[in-house]
N, C-alpha and C positions, 0 to 999 in steps of 0.2 A: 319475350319467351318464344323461340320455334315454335313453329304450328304442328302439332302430332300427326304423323300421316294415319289414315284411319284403319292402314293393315298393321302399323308398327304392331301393335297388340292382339293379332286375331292369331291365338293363340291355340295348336290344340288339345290343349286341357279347355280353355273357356268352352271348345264345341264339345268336348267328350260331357260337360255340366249343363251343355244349353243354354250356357250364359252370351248374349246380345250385347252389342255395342249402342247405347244411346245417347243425346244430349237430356243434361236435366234440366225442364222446364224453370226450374227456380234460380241456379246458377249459372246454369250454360254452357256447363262442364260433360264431357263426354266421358263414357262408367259404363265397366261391365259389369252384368249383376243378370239373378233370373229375370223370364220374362216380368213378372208379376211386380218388380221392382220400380215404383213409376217414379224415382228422383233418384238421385246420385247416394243418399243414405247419410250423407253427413250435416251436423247442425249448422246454419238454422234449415236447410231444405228439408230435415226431419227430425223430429225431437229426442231427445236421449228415452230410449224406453229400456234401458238395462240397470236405470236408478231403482230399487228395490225388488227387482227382478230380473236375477244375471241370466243370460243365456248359454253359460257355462257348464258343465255337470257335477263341478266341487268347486269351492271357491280355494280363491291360492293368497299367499302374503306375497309380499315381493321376492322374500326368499325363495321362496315354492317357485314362485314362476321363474322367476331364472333357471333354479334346478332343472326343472321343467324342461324350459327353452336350452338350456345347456345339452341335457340328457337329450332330447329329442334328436337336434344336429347330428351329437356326436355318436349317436345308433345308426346312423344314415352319412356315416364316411367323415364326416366333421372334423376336423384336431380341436381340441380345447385348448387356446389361450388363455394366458393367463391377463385381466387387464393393463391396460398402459396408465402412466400418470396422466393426470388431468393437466397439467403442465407440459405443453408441448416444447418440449427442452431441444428437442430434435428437428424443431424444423424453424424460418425463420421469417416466414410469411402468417403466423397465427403466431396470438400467446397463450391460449387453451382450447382443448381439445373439445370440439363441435359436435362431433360425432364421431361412431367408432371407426369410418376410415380414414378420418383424421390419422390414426393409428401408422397408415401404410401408405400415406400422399411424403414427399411426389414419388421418394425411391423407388417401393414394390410399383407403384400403378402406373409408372413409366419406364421398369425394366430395369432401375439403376442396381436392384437386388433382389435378392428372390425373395416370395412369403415366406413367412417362421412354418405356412404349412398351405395346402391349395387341395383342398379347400379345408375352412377354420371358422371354427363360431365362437366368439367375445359377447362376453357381455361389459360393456366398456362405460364408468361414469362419466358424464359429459356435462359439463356448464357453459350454458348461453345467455349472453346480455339483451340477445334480441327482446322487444316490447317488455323490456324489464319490469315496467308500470305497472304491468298486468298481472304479474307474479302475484297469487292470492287473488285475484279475483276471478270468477267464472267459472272458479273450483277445476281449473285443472291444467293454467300455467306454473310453469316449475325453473326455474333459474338450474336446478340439478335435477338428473335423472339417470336412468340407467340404458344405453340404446345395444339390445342387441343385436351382435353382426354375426350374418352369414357369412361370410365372404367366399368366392370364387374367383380365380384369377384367368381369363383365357387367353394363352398363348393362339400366336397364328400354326402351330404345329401342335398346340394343346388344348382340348376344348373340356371343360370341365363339364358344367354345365350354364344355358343362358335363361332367357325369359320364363320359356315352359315349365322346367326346372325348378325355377322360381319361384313361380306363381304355385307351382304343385306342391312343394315344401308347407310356404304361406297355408295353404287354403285345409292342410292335410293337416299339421298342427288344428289350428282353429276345429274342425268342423270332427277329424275323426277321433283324436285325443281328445279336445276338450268339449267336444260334444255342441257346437254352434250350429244350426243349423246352415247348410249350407244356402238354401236361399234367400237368408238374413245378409250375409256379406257380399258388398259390393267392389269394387277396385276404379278409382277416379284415375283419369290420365293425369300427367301432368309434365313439364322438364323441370328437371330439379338443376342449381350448381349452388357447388360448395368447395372449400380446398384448395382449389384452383382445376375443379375438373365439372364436366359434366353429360348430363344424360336423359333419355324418356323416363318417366318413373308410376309406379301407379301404387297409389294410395289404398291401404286398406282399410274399410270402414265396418264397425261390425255398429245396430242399434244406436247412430247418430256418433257414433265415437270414431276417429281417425286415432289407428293403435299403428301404423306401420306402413312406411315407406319402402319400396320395392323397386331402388334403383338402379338402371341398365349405362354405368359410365363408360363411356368411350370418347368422350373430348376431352380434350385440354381448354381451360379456354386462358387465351392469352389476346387482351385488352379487350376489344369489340368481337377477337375471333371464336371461331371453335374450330379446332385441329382436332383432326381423327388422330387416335392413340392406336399404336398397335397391339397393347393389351385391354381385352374388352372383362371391364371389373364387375364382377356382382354386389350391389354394396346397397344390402339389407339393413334398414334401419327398425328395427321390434321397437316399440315403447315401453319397456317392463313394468312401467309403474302404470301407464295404460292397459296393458292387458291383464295383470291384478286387480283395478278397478274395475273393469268390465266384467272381470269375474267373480269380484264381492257383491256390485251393486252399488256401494257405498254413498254416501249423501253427497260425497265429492271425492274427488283424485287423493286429498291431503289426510283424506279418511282411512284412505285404503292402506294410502305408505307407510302414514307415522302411529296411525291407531294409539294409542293409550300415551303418547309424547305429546300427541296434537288435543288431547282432551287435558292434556295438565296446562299447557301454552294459555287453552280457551278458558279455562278456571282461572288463571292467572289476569287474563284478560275481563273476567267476569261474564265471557260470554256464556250466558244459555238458552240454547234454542233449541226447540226439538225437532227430532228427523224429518218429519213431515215438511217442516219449514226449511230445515237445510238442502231437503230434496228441490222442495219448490223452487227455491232460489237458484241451484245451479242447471235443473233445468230452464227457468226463463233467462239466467246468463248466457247456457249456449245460444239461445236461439235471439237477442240481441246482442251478442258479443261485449265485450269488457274495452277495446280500442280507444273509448271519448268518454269523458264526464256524461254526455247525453245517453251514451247505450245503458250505462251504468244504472245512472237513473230509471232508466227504462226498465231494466230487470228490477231492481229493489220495486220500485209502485207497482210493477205487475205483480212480485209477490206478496208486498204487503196487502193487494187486492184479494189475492188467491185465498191467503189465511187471513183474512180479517184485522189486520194489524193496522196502526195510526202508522201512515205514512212517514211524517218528518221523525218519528220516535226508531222506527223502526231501521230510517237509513244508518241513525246514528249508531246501533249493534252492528249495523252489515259494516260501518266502518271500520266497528272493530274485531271483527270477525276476519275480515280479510287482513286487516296488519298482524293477527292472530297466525294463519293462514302464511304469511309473505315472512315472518319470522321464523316459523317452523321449517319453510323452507331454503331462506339463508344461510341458517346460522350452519346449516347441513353445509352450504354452498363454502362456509365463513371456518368448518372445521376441517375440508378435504382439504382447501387451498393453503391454509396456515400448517396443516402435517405435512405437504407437498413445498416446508419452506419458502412458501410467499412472504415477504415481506411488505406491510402497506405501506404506496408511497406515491409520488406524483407521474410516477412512470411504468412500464408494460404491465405485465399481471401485477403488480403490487399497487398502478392506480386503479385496478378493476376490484381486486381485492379490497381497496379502501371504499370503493364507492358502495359494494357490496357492504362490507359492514356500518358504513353511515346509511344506508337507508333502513339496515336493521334497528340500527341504532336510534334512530329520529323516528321508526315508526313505534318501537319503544315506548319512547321517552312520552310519544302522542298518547298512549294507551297506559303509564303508569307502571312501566315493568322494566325499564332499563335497568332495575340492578338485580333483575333475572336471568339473564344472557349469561353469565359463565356458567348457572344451572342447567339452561337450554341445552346448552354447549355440551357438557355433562353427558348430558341426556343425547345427544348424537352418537357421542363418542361411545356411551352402551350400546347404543340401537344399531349401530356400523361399525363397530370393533373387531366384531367376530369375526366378518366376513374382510374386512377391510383393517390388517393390523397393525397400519403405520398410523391410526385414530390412535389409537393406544399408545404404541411405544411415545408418541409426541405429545401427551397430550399435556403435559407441562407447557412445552411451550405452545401451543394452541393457544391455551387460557392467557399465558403472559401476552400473547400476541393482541388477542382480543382484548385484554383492560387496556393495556398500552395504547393501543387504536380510539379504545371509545374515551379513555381520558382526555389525549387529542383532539378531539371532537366536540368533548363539552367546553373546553377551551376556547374550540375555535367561535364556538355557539357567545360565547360569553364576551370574546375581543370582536368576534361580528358586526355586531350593530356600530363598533366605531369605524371598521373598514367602509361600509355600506354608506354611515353619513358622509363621509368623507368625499366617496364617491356620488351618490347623492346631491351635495355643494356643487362640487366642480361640474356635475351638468347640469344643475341649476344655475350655475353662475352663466355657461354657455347658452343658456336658452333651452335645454333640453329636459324636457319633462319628462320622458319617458326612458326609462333602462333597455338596452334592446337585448336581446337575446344571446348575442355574440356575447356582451357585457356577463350576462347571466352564467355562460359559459366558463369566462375567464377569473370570476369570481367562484365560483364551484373547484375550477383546475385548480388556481392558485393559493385557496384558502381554506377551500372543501367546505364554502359557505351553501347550503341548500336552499331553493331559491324561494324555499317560502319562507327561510329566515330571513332573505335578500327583501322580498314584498314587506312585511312585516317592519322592518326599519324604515325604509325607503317613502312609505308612503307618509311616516310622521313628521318628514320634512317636505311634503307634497312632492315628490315623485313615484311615479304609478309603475306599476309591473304586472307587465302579464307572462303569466310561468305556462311555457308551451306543455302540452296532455303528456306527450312523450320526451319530457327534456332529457332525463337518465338513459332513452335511449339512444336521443343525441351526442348524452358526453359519453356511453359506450362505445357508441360507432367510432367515434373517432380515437379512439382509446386502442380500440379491439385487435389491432394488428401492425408490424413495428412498419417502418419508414423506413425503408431501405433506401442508399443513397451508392451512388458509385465512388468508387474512389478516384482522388485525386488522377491527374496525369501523373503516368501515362496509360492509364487503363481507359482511357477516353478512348471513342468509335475510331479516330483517324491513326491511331497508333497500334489498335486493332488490326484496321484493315492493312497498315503497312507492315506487319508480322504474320499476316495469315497463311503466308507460305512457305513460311521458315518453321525449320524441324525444332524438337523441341531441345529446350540447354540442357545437356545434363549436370547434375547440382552435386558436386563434387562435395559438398558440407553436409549432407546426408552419408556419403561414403564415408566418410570421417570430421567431424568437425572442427579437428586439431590441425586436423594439416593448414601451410599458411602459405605453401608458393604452387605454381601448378605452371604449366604449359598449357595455350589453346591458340586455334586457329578463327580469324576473323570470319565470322559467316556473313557480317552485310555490315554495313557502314549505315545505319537506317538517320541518323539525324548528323550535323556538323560535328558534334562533338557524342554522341550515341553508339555507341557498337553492342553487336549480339557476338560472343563467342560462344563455340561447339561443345563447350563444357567453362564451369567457374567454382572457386572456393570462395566468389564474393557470395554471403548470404542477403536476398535482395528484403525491402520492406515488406511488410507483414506481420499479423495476429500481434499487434504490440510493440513487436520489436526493429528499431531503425536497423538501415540497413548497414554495411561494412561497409568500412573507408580502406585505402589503402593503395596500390598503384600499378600500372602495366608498364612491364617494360619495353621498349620498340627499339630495336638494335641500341646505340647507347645515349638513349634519351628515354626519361621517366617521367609517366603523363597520370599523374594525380587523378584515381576514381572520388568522386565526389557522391555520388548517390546510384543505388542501383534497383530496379522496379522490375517486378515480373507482371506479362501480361500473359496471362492463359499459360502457355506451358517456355513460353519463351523469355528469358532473363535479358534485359538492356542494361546497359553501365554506359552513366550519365560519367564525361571526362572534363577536365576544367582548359583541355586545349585539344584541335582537331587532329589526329591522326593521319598522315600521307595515306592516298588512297591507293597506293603498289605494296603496302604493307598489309602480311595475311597472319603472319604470326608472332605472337606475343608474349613474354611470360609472366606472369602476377602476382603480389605479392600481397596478403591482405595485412591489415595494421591490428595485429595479435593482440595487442596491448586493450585496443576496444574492443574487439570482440570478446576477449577473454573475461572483461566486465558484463559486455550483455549478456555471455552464456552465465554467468554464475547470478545476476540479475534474475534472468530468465528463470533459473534453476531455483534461484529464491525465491518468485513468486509461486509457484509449484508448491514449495515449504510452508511458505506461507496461508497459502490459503487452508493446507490440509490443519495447522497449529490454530488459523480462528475460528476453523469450525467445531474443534475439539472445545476452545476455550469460549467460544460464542452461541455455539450450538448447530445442531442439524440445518436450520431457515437458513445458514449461510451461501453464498454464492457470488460467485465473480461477476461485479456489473461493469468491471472496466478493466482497465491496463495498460499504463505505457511504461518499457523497460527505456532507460537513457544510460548515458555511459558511468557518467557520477551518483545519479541514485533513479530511484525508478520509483512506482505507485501503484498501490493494488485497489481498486474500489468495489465491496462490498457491499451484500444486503445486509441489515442487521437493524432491529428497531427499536435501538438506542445509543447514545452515542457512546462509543468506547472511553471507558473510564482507565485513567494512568493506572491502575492495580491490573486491569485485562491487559492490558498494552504492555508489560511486565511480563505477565506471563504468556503471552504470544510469543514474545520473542523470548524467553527463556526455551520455551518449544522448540520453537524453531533452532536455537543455539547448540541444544541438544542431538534435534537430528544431525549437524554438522556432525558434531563429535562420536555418533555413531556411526557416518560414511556408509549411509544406505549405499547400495548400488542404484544406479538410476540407466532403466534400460529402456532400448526405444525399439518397436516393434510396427510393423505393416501387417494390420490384421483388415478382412473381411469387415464389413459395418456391422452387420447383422450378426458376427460373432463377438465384434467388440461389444457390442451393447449388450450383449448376452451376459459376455463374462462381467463386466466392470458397471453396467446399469448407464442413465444417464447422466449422470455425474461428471463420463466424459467431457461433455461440451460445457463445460464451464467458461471457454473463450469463445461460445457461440456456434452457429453450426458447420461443420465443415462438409465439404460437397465431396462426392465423390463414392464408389462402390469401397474402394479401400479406404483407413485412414492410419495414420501415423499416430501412435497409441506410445507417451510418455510415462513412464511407470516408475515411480520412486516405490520401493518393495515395501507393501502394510502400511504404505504413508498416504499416496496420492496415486490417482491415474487421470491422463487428460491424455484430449486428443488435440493434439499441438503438433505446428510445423514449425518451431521455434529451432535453435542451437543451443545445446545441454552440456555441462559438467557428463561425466561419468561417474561420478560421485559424490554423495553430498559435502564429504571430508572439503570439495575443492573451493566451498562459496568461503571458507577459513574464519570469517565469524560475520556476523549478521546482526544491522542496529536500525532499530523505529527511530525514524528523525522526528516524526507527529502523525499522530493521528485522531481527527476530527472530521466532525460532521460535514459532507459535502451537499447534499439534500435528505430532504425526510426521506427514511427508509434506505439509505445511502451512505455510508462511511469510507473515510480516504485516508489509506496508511501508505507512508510514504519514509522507505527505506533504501539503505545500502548494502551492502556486503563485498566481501575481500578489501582490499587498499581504502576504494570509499571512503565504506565501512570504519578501518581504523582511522582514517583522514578527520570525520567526523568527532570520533569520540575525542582526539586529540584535543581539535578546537572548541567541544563542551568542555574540556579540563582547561583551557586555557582560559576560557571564556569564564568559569566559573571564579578562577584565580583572581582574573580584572576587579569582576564584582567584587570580590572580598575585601582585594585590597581599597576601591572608592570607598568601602561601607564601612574598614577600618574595621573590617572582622577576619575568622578564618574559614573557610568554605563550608566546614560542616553546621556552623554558625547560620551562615547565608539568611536559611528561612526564617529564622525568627527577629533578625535585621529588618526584612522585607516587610513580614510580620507588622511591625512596629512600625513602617513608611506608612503601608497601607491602611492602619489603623489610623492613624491621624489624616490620612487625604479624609477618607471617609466620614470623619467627624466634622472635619473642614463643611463636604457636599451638604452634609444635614445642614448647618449654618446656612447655608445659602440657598437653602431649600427654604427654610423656615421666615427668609429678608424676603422669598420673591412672595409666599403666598401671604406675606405679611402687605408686601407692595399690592398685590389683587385685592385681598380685602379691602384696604384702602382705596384702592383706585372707586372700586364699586359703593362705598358709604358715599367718597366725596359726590359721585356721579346720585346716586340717591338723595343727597340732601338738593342738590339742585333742581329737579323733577320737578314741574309746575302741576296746578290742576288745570285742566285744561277740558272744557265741558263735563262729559260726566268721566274722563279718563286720567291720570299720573303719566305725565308724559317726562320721557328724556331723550331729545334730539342732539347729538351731542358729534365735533369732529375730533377728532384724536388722533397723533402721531403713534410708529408704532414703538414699541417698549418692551424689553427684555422681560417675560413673566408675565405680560397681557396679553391674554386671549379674549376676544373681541365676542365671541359667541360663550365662552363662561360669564363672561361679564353682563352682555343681555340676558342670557337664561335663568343668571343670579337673581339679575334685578327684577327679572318677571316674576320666578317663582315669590319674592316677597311682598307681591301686591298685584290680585288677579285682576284689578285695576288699569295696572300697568304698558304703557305702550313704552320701548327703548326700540331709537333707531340710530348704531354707530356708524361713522364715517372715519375708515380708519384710513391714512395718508401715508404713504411709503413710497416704493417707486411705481404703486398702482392705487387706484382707489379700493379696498374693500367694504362691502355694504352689509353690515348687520343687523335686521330686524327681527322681533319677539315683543307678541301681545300674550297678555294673562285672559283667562277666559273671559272677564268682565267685560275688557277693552274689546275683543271679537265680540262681543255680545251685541255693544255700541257700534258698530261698527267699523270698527278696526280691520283690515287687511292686509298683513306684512306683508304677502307676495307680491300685491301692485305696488305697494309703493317701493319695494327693492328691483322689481322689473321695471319699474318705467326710470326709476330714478338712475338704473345701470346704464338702459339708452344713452343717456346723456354723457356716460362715462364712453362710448364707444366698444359696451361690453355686453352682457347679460345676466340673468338670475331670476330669481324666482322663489318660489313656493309654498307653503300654505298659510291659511290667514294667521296663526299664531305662531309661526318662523318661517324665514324666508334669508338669503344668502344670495350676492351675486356683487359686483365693480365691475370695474372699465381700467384701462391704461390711461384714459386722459386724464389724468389728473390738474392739469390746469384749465379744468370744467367743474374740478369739486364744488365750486360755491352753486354754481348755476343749478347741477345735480342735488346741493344741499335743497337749495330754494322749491326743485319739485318737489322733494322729500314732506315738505313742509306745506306746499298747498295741495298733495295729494290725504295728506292728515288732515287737513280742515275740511274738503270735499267730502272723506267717510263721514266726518262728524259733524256735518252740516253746520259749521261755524265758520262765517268769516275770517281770513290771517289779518289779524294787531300789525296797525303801522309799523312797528317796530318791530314784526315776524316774532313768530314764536320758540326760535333756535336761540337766545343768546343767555335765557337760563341753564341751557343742557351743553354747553362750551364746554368744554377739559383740555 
């Protein structure tokens, strides 16, 4: 963090208050505040003292204070915004909105376009994954919230207002409207970055509470740098749910918000504690903080000190106090994001989304309330409806969203522990005892196992886990913001540099995209076979769509375009032979026939998407797209997998629109008017840069902001067919269609295709299903048969392997080698034979192209002595392998298998060492043979 200069802030408003610049002895943080103020003002340097005694002069709801904060600004020149989605749809560096100038990064606060208004106050909902752990505890982390923004924008010929300005709004709210006094509030330095921008900032702190950030941006920062920005932003962050609590008093933050939603959560949860005691707690939380199991601890025994309460009794309410706490504020987080069309899934907000409602869900499930969550839910959707009315219009699918999700989940809770053993073995087999974190990670990503389901399995085959304090915040981070990558060549730096001085191509398929021959003049010869000309009706690669094929003519020889790439504003066309370098002019011809595919392609995925959000719902959203010349692919959110009756009537939709021949018109609008008129909905293909954008408009149907090639009508795509559509990942659906020629190409060969079948089946087409019918019945009955020969083969195997068992000191032993065999599992077979005599030690040596080592003692045999882990560890050694595990199972081979006997033999004298008995001349492995 920059070092503050110590005039940045000498402010004169702070001298008109007689407010002093100081370090505070306790943190070390440098704060203006009156004299008399001898620390910075925030916990733990001073205790919350506005817990039952606001410093306020009325108390507010969250509603009131916003009104409040709203009405205040906008008496004082402000415009009122209206707020943005919480889904930053518009930008491509976040996937939710941080804060409210998230709102205006990078366009307004780098001049790419003007504010909606200069200056503007928002009060803007924001959800952050930051210390997600913490959410519910310490009474006043929030996963959601509300940040209101001042904002100012200062041109270098425009200066709105800066610091003082600032600071005078800030301090004039608090102290003359709501009656603070002024030498209660202090202001901490600090530099803040966020967005990709940043700045000095100073914290306000009123009674131990930090309600508001008051930041001065003027960098950029790009990588290690900070670039001065020619617009200097005012970018006020208020707390609204902060300064509502500060002006209730309340026993905590979640008090203040949810009032009479958070006492039904806490009944449900069967917490009851009184004020006194909820006060006590969240003030000893602030002042140890909530970060680590140990701070944690440390506020519960301080309060259980304070009020008289049994310690270990007491931790166990605050535990359920705060999932109490951390679900009231969820499920808020679990109802904006699901009316905002997230769908949960293993990628951008719909993996953030899913983790958000798995840890509602598993703290839940901890506390006895998991099939209270769509009530919760309920209860949001009243509490936020009014104010926020896309809760309501969606709340259908909310709910659907949310069971679907948590169904998922007990699922995953349920097939869990076999993923876990599994992985479990294999690093026991390796020698590795411990899961490491990355593990923990990929297990979570992959299966959305939680890693104390992870611990929990793991440790019953003796491998240990330790689950880091902030792991959700780990798999947040890395979740939190997309992976930008560049594209192929030739947008690489050296194709760059050798274009950077050439003008830009003009793109003759925007002037019309019908036209298919053109004249241009060569402006550079940049590679062997590469030219730029000064205009083209090739349309080059991009947003989905390949690019034109087709060909230049050079006096009377014709040189095949094979690919064409735009870099920045200049078009290259890749040629399949060199061009004489005394030749400047050209004429070209593109190949109608493909393009006329990808525009009606193009034109249908536009159709497309508008017909599956009618027939799927609001949540829908283009996650993907490639148009090709024979059929193309649309990938969607949607969280479940399209059923042939919805896939029906998508494209019935869609067939329709054809037949009504919307107009399809294409427009150059302003950003900041597009989004106005059409919302963002536009960037369904992602975001596009730029102060303009090219704004595709099918009329009442769709609007995108696409640089694609379009029909003029829908009449022209002439009919349109779903080849399939299924599931490409969770949260993820892949339809994949044709239309015009394709199109009829397709349905031809399904009739043809269907005809085939009929005739092999000796039926007639409309017959077909119940032909199939009747195959599939009899396979089926077939599988059971041979379902019923293998577990009939396992029983078996296991009686024979049981009758052979010797007694062996005070244990039932079976040491036993065995090849491998269709329908034997080597660990059902030990865990069988264990579970039927706790007696029992089974140690299999199973021979294949590897040795595997299976052992499992019954609690008797560990009682005596028994320890499968050594004896499948040391006996792996010998295999040239590893494994391991606990005394009553343990898993691990080697590749050597022609060391099996040798391996067997330790097996065997590591079993008579536990059991302090001698190995019989004769070894004690030749009754457990198979």
């Amino acid at each position: 963090m920059p070092e503050i200069d110590p005039e940045e802030f000498a402010l004169p408003y702070f001298r008109e208050m007689g407010f002093i610049r100081r370090k505070c002895p306790s943190c070390g943080s440098n704060y203006w505040g009156a004299p008399e103020q001898n620390t910075c003002g925030e916990v733990p340097c001073a205790p919350y003292s506005f817990i039952g005694t606001p410093p306020t002069k009325r108390r507010y709801t969250l509603a009131e204070m916003r009104i409040q904060f709203m009405d205040y600004f906008a008496e004082r020149g402000h415009t009122r915004i209206k707020p943005y989605p919480i889904v930053a749809r518009w930008r491509n560096d976040v996937y939710l909105v941080g804060a409210s100038i998230y709102d205006f990064q990078p366009y307004v606060t780098e001049g790419t376009m003007p504010p909606p208004a200069n200056p503007l106050v928002i009060s803007q909902p924001c959800i952050r994954f930051t210390d997600i752990e913490q959410v519910g505890a310490a009474g006043r982390h929030m996963s959601i919230f509300e940040m209101g923004g001042a904002h100012a924008f200062n041109y270098p010929d425009k200066e709105v207002y800066w610091k003082d300005g600032t600071v005078r709004y800030h301090h004039k709210l608090l102290s003359d409207v709501m009656g603070v006094p002024s030498e209660s509030i202090t202001y901490k330095e600090h530099f803040w970055s966020g967005g990709g921008n940043a700045g000095p900032d100073l914290e306000g702190i009123v009674a131990g509470l930090e309600i508001s950030t008051l930041v001065f941006m003027q960098y950029k920062v790009q990588g290690q740098e900070l670039i001065a920005l020619p617009i200097r932003t005012v970018d006020t962050g208020y707390g609204m749910e902060r300064w509502a609590w500060l002006s209730q008093g309340s026993p905590s933050g979640f008090h203040a918000v949810y009032g009479p939603l958070l006492a039904q959560v806490m009944e449900l949860a069967k917490v009851d504690l009184d004020e006194n005691t909820l006060s006590s707690l969240t003030k000893w939380a602030g002042i140890y903080g909530a970060s680590s199991r140990a701070s944690r601890d440390a506020y519960i025994e301080a309060t259980a000190q304070e009020t008289g309460r049994d310690k270990d009794a007491f931790r166990s309410i605050v535990q359920s106090l705060e999932a109490a706490f951390a679900i009231t504020d969820h499920t808020k987080s679990i109802s904006f994001l699901l009316a905002e069309g997230v769908v949960p899934s293993n990628v951008g907000e719909g993996y953030l989304t899913r983790l958000i409602i798995r840890r509602a869900a598993r703290l839940a499930r901890q506390i006895g309330i998991l099939q209270e969550l769509p009530g919760i839910i309920e209860g949001q959707i009243k509490l936020w409806g009014g104010e926020f009315h896309l809760l309501r219009e969606m709340r259908g699918e909310i709910l659907d969203g949310l069971q679907i999700e948590v169904e998922k989940y007990e699922e995953t809770i349920s097939k869990g522990s076999e993923a876990v053993l599994r992985l479990s073995k294999e690093l026991s087999s390796q020698g590795v005892r411990k899961i490491p974190t990355d593990q923990l990670v990929l297990l979570y990503d992959s299966q959305g196992l939680a890693p104390e389901i992870v611990k929990e399995s793991a440790e019953k085959v003796g491998v240990e886990v330790d689950v880091p304090e902030n792991f959700l915040t780990l798999v947040a981070e890395r979740h939190s913001r997309p992976t930008n990558s560049l594209e192929a060549s030739p947008s690489e730096p050296e194709w760059e540099e050798k274009l950077k001085d050439l003008s830009a191509t003009r793109a003759l398929y925007y002037d019309d995209a019908y036209q298919t021959s053109f004249q241009a003049k060569i402006v550079a010869k940049v590679a062997e076979n590469a030219v730029v000309l000064d205009q083209t009706c090739f349309y080059p690669e991009g947003g989905g769509q390949p690019a034109d094929h087709g060909e230049l003519r050079v006096r009377d020889k014709k040189v095949k375009v094979t690919n064409v790439q735009k870099v920045g504003n200049t078009i290259v066309h890749f040629l399949d032979q060199p061009i004489d370098q005394e030749i400047d002019l050209v004429k070209g011809e593109i190949d109608w026939q493909r393009r006329q595919n990808l525009m009606r392609h193009h034109t249908g995925t536009h159709v497309l998407i508008g017909a599956a959000r009618r027939v799927l719902g609001e949540h829908v959203w283009q996650a993907g797209a490639q148009k090709e010349v024979e059929s193309s692919r649309l990938d969607i959110t949607h969280y479940r997998e399209i059923t042939p009756k919805e896939s029906e009537r998508i494209e019935k939709l869609v067939n329709q629109v054809i037949l009504r021949d919307l107009p399809v018109q294409v427009t150059w609008m302003a950003r900041e008017k597009a989004e106005a008129k059409y919302g963002y909905r536009l960037y369904q293909g992602g975001v596009v840069p730029g102060s303009k954008i090219r704004v595709v408009r099918i009329r009442g149907w769709d609007a995108e902001a696409c640089g694609g090639t379009h029909c003029k009508r829908t009449g022209e795509l002439g009919v349109f067919k779903i080849e399939k559509a299924s599931k490409l990942q969770d949260g993820v659906e892949r339809i994949i269609f044709a239309a015009g020629e394709p199109a009829l190409k397709r349905i031809n060969q399904q009739s043809e295709a269907l005809a085939k079948a009929s005739e092999l089946l000796k039926t007639t087409p409309d017959k077909l299903p119940e032909s199939i019918k009747a195959i599939v019945a009899e396979r089926d009955s077939l599988e059971k048969e041979l379902e019923k020969v293998h577990a009939k083969t396992m029983e078996a195997h296991v009686k024979q392997l049981g009758k052979k068992a010797i007694n062996f000191g005070r244990v039932r032993l079976v040491l036993a080698k065995t090849t491998k065999r269709r329908g034997i599992d080597p660990v059902e077979v030990a865990n069988r034979l264990k579970e039927s005599d706790p007696n029992m030690i089974v140690v299999i040596f199973q021979v294949s192209e590897r040795v595997q080592i299976v052992a499992a003692a019954g609690d008797e045999a560990v009682k005596a002595g028994i320890n499968a882990g050594q004896i499948v560890s040391e006996a792996s050694k010998v295999l040239g392998g590893g494994g391991g595990g606990r005394p009553f199972f343990a898993t691990g081979g080697g590749s050597s298998k022609d060391r099996a006997d040798e391996a067997f033999k330790v097996a065997e004298q590591i079993i008579t060492e536990q059991l302090r008995i001698a190995v019989p001349a004769e070894g004690i492995s030749n009754a457990g043979q198979a």
